[in-house]
DRENDO-1510 file (C-alpha; in Angstrom, 1 decimal, always signed):
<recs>
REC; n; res; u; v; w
REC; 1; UNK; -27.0; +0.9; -8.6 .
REC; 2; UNK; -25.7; -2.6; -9.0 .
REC; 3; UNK; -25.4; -4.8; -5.5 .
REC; 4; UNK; -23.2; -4.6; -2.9 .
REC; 5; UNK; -20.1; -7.2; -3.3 .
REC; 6; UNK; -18.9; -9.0; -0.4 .
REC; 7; UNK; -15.9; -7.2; +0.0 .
REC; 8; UNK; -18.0; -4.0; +0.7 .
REC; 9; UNK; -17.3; -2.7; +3.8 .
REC; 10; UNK; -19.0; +1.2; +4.9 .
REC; 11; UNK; -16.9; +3.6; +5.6 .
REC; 12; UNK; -19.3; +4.5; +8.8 .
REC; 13; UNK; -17.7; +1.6; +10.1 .
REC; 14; UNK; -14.8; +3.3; +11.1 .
REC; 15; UNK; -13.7; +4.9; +14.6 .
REC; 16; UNK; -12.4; +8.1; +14.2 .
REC; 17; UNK; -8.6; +8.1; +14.9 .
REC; 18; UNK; -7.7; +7.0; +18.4 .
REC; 19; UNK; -4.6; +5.9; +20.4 .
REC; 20; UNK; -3.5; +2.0; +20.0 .
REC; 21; UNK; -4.4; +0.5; +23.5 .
REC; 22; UNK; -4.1; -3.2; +24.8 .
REC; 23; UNK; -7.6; -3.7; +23.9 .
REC; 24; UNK; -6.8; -3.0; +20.1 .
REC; 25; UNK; -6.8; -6.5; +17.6 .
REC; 26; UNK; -3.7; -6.0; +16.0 .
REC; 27; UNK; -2.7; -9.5; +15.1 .
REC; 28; UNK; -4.6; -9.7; +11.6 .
REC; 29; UNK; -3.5; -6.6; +10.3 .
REC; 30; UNK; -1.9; -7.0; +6.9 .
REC; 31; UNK; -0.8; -4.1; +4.6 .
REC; 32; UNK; +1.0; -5.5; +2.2 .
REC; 33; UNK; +4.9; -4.3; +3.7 .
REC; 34; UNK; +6.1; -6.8; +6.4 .
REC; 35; UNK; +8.0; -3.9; +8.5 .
REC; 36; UNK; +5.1; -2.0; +8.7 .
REC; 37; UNK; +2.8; -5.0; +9.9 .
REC; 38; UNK; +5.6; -6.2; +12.4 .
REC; 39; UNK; +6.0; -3.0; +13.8 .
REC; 40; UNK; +2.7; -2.6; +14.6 .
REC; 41; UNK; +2.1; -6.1; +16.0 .
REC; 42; UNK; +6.0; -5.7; +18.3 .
REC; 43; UNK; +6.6; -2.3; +18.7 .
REC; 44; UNK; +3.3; +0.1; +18.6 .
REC; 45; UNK; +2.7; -0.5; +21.7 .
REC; 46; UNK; +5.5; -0.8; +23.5 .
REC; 47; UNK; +6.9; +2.6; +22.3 .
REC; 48; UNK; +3.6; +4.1; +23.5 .
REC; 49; UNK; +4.1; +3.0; +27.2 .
REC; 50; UNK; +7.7; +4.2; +26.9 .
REC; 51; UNK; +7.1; +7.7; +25.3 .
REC; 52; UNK; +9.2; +7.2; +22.2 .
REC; 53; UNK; +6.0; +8.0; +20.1 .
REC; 54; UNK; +2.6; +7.9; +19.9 .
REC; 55; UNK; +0.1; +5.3; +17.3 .
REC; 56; UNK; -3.2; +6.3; +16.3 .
REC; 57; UNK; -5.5; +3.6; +15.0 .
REC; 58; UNK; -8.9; +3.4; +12.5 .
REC; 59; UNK; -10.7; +0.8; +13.8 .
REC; 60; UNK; -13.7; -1.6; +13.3 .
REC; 61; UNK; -14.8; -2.5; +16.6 .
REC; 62; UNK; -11.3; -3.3; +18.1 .
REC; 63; UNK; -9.6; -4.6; +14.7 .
REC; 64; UNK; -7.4; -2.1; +13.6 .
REC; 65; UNK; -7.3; -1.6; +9.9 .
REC; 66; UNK; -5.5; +2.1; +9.7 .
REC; 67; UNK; -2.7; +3.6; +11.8 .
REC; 68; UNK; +0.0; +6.0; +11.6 .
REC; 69; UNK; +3.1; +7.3; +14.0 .
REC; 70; UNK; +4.5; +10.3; +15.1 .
REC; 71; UNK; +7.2; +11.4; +17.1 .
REC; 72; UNK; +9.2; +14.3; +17.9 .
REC; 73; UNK; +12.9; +15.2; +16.2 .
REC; 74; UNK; +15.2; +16.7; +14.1 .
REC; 75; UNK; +16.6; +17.0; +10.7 .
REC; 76; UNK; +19.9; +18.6; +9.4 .
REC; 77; UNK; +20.3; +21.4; +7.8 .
REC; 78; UNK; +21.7; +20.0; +3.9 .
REC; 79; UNK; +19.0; +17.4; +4.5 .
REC; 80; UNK; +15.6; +20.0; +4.7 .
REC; 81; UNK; +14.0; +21.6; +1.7 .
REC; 82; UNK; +15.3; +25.2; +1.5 .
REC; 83; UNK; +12.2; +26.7; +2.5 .
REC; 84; UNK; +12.2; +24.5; +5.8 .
REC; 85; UNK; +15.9; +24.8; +6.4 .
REC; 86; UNK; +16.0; +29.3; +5.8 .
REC; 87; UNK; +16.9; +31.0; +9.0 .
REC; 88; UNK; +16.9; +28.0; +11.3 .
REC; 89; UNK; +19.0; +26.3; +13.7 .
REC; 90; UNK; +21.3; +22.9; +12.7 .
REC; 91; UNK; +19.3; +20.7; +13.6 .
REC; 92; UNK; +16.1; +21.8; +12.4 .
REC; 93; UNK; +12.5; +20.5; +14.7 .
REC; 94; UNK; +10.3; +18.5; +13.3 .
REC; 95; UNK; +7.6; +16.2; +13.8 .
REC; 96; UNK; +8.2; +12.3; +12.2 .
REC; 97; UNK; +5.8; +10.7; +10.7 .
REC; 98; UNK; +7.2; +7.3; +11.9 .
REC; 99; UNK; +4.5; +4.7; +10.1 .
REC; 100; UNK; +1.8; +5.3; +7.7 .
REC; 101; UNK; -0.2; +1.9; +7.0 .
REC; 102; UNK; -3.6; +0.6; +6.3 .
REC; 103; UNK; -4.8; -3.1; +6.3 .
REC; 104; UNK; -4.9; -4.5; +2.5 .
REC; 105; UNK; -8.7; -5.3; +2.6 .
REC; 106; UNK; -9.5; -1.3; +3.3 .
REC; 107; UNK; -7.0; +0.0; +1.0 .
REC; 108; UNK; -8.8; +2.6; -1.9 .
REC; 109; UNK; -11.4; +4.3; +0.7 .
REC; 110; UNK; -9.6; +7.2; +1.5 .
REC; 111; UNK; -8.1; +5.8; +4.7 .
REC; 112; UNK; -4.7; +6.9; +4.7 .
REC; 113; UNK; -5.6; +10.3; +3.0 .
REC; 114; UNK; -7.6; +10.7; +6.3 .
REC; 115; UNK; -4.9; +9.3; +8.2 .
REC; 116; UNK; -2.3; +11.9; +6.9 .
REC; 117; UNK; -4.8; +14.8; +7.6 .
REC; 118; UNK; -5.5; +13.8; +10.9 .
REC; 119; UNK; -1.5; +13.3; +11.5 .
REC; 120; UNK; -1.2; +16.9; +10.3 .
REC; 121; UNK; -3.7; +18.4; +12.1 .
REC; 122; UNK; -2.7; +17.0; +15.4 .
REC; 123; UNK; +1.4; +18.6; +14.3 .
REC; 124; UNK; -0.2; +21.4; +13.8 .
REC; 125; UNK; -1.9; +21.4; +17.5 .
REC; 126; UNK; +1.4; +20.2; +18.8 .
REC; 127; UNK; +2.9; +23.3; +17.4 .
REC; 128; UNK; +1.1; +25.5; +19.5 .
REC; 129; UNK; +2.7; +23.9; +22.6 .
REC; 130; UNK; +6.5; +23.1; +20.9 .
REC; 131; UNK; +8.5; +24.5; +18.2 .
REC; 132; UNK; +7.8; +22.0; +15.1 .
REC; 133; UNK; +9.0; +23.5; +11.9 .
REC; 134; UNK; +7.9; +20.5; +9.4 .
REC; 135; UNK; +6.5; +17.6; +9.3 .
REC; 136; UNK; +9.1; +14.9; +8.3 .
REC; 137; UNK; +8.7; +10.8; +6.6 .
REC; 138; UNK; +11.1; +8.9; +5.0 .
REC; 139; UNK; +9.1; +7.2; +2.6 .
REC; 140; UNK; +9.7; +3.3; +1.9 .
REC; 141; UNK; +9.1; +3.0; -1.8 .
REC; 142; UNK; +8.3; +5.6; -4.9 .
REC; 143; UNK; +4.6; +4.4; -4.7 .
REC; 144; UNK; +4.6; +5.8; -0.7 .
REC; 145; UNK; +6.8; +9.1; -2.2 .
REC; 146; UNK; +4.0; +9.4; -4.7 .
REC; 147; UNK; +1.1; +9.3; -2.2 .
REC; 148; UNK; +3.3; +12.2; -0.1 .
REC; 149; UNK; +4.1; +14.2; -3.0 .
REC; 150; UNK; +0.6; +14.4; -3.7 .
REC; 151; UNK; -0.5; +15.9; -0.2 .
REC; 152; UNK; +1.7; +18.7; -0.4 .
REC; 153; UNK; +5.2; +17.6; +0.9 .
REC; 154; UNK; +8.7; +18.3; -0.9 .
REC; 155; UNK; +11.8; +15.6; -1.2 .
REC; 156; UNK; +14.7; +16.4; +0.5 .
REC; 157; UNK; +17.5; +17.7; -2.0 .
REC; 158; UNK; +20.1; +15.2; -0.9 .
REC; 159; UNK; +17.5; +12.2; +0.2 .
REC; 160; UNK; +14.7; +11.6; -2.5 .
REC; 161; UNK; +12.7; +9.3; +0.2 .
REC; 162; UNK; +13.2; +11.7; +2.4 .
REC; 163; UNK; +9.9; +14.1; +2.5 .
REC; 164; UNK; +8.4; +17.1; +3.9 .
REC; 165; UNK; +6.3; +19.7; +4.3 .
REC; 166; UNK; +6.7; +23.0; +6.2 .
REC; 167; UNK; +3.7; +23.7; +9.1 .
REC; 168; UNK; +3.7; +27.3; +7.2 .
REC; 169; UNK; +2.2; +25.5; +4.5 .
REC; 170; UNK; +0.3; +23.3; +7.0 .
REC; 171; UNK; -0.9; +26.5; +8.7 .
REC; 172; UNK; -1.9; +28.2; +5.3 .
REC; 173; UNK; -4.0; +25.1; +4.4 .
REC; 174; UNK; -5.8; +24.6; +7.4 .
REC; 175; UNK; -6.4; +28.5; +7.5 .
REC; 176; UNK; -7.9; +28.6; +3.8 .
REC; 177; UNK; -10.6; +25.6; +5.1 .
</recs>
């Protein structure tokens, strides 16, 4: 095994996912998209106190270098996969996955994979309390559509950035573990 570069940085690192806080380092983080960085340096925290949704961070020490959003809503009818949208209510309740970023310098580790998992995992817990039929993100670019794709969710017939992914499926996965 060759050595270590200076850009190595362990994984054990890492906090396991936890709710942004005052006392989270926010001001460095940089992934590469401007309104996901801005939004996390204005807005995290600010919706948190007010309810509108709820950040979890990655951290090392108090830096954050992973995060994601969710909060509650809806989606129409004509805009939900037909296996999300079949024998429901207009509008259909789902959980938004609001934000989805990690800092540049950790990208390639896993990070958001993790991220997502933990994101669905706690929908899923959320569903136990509150009907949630699907977990819902409007993706930002084809490479962020790709990444979604991947982990199981469908595009929306009418809205190709549009994704999601039925907790039926979520259920089944998390079952089969």
């Amino acid at each position: 095994m060759g050595s270590l570069t200076p850009e190595f940085k362990p994984l054990s690192e890492l906090s396991s996912p936890q709710n942004l806080t005052e006392g989270h380092e926010v001001e460095s983080f940089c992934c590469g998209e401007a309104s996901l960085d801005e939004w996390l340096k204005k807005r995290a925290l600010a919706n948190e106190i007010a309810d509108a949704s709820r950040t979890y961070v990655v951290c090392v020490g108090n830096q954050v270098v992973g995060y994601y959003a969710l909060a509650v809503g809806s989606v129409e009818r004509e805009i939900a996969t037909s296996l999300i949208k079949r024998n429901m209510p207009n509008p259909i309740p789902v959980m938004i996955l609001a934000r989805l970023a990690v800092d540049c310098s950790w990208k390639g580790k896993g990070i958001g994979r993790g991220l997502l998992r933990d994101a669905i995992l706690r929908t899923w817990q959320a569903s136990h309390l509150a009907g949630i039929k699907a977990i819902l993100v409007h993706a930002l670019s084809e490479e962020a559509k790709a990444f979604y794709l991947k982990a199981g969710f469908k595009a929306s017939p009418v809205e190709p950035l549009t994704l999601m992914i039925s907790l039926k499926e979520v259920k089944a996965a998390f079952e089969g573990l």
